[in-house]
N, C-alpha and C positions, 0 to 999 in steps of 0.2 A: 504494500500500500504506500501511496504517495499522498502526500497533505502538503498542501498549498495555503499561503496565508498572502492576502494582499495589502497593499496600505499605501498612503498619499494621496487620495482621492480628498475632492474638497469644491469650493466656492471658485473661479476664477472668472475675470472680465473677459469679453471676448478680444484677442489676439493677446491675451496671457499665455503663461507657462505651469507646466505641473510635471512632477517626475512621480510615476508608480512603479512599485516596485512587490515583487512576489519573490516570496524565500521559500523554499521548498524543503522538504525534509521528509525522513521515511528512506521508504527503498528507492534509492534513487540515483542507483549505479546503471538503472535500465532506460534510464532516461534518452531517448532521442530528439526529440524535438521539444520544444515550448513554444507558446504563444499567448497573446492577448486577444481576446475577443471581446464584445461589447454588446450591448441589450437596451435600445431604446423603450420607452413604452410603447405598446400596440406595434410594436415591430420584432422579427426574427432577430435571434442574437448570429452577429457575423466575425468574421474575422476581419482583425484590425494589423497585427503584424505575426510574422514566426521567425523561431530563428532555430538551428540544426544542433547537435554538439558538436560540426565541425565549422560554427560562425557563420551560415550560410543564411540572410535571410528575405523574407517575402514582405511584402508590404498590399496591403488595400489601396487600388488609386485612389482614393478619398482622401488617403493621411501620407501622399508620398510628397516628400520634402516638408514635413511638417513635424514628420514623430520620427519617432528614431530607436530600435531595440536593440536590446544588449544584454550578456549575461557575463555575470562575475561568476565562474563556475566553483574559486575557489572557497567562493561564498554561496553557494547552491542557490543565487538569486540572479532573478532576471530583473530588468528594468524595462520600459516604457518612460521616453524623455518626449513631452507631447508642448511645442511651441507652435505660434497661431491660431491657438484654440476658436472656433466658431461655436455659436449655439445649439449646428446643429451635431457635434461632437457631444452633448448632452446624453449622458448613458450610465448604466453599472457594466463596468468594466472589469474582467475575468481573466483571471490565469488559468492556464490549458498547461496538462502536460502530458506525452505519450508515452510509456514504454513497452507496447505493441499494437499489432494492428489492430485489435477491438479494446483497447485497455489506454484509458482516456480521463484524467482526473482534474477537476475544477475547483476553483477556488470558493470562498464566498463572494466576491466579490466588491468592487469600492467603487460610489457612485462622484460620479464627475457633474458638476455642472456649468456652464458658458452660461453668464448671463450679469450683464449690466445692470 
């Protein structure tokens, strides 16, 4: 099992900055990928960024040149560095982590908000 805890979520103006960040712990030598994903109200939760254990990573055209992912492996934490914020980046925002093909673990998640 893998446990996921998020944090840094919060209040920001739009074209503000915010950095989230997910520590992971457990078994989590089988870890391959991670990622952020996100959940507006009345909307699908999608994918926001991923990144590989070998530093490879994807971005949603929505947040390219805007956010930015990264993980400190030697800190079992990823981050989420999100500059430009718009309103419509308004979401709970979720850590994702893999260690196989149907084995898929999330975080609680931290709500973000853009709004003046």
């Amino acid at each position: 099992q893998v446990q996921l805890v998020e944090s840094g979520g919060g209040l920001v103006q739009p074209g503000g900055s915010l950095r989230l960040s997910c520590a992971a712990s457990g078994s989590i030598f089988g870890i391959y990928v991670m990622g952020w994903y996100r959940q507006a109200p009345g909307k699908q939760r999608e994918l926001v960024a991923s990144i590989t254990n070998g530093g490879s990573t994807n971005y949603a055209d929505f947040v390219k040149g805007r956010f930015t992912i990264s993980r400190a492996n030697a800190k079992n934490t990823m981050y989420l560095e999100m500059n430009g914020l718009k309103p419509e980046d308004t979401a709970v925002y979720y850590c994702n982590a893999k260690d196989g093909p149907a084995r898929s673990y999330w975080g609680q998640g931290t709500q973000v908000t853009v709004s003046s």
